[in-house]
C-alpha positions as CSV (number, residue, x, y, z in Angstrom):
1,X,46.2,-32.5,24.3
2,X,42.8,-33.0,22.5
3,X,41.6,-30.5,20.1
4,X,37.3,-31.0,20.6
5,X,35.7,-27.8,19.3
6,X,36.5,-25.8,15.5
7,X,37.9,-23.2,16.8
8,X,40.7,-25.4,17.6
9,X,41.7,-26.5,14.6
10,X,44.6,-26.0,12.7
11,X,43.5,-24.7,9.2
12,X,45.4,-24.6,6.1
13,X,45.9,-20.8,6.0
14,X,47.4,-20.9,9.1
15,X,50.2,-23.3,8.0
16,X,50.7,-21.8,5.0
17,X,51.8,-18.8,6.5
18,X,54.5,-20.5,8.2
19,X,56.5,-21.8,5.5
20,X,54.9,-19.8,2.4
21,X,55.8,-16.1,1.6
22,X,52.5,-13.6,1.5
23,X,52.1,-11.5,-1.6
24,X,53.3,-7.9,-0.5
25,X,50.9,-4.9,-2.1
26,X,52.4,-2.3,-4.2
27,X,52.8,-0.5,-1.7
28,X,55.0,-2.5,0.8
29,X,57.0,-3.4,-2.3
30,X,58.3,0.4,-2.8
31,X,58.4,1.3,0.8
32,X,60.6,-1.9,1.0
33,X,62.7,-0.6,-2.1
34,X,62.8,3.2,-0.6
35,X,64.2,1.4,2.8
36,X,67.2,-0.7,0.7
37,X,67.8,2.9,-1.0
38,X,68.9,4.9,1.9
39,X,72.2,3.7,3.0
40,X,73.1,2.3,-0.4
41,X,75.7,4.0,-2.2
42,X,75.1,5.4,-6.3
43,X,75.7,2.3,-8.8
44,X,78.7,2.5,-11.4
45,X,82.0,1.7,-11.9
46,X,85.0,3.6,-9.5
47,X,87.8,4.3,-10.6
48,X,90.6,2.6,-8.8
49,X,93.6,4.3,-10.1
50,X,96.0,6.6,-8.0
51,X,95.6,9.1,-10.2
52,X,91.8,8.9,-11.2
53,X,92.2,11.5,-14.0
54,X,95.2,9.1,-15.8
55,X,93.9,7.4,-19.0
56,X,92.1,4.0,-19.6
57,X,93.9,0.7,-20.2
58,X,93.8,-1.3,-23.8
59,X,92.0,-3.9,-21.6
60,X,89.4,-1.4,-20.0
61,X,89.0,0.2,-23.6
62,X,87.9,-3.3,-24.8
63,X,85.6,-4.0,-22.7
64,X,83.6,-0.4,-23.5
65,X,84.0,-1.5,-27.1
66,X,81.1,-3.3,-29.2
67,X,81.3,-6.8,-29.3
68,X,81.1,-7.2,-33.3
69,X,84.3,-4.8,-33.3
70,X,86.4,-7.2,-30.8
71,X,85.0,-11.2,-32.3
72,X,86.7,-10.0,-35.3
73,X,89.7,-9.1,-33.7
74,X,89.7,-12.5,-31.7
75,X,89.0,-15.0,-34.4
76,X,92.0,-13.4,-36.4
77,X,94.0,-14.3,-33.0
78,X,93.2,-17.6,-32.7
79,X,93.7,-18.3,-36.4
80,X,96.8,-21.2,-36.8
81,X,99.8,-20.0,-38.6
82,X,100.7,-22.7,-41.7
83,X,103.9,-24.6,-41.8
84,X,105.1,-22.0,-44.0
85,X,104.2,-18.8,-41.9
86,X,106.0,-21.0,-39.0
87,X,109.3,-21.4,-40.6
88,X,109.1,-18.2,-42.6
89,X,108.6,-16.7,-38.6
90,X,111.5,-18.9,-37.6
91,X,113.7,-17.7,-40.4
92,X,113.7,-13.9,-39.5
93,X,113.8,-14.7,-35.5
94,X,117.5,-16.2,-36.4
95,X,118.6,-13.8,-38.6
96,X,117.5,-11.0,-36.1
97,X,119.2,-13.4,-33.7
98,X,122.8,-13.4,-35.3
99,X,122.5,-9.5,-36.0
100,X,122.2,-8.8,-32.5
101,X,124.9,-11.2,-31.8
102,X,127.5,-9.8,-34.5
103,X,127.1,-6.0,-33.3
């Protein structure tokens, strides 16, 4: 198959809108937003409780909480104890040991 006149030819634009993706007008883009809207359910968080009037968790409170308050929190977690706090620990967990065993 020979392609003899212009009209024939295969021009860039026509490739191009093969593979490439038009530009959509600002109006295409909210009629395409409007169409997404319809069956979609309202954003947020549910509530997956049994009860869904029971109260939060520590963990679910945390996460509502500002990040400045928690780092604090976490670096004092992570700190290591000293040789001393170790044995000191170590200490009361046998004497609270042998109390529970004399009684």
């Amino acid at each position: 198959m020979e392609i003899d006149t212009p009209a024939e030819f295969v021009t860039e634009s026509h490739l191009e809108k093969l593979s490439k993706k038009l530009k959509l007008t600002k109006e295409e883009k909210l009629a395409s937003i409007h169409e997404g809207r319809i069956d979609r359910a309202k954003f947020g968080f549910n509530v997956n409780r049994f009860n869904p009037t029971a109260s939060t968790t520590n963990r679910e409170k945390s996460k509502k909480k500002n990040y400045m308050m928690v780092s604090f929190k976490k670096k004092a977690k992570q700190q290591k104890l000293s040789l001393k706090q170790k044995n000191k620990l170590l200490q009361e967990h046998i004497m609270k040991k042998a109390k529970f065993m004399r009684s």
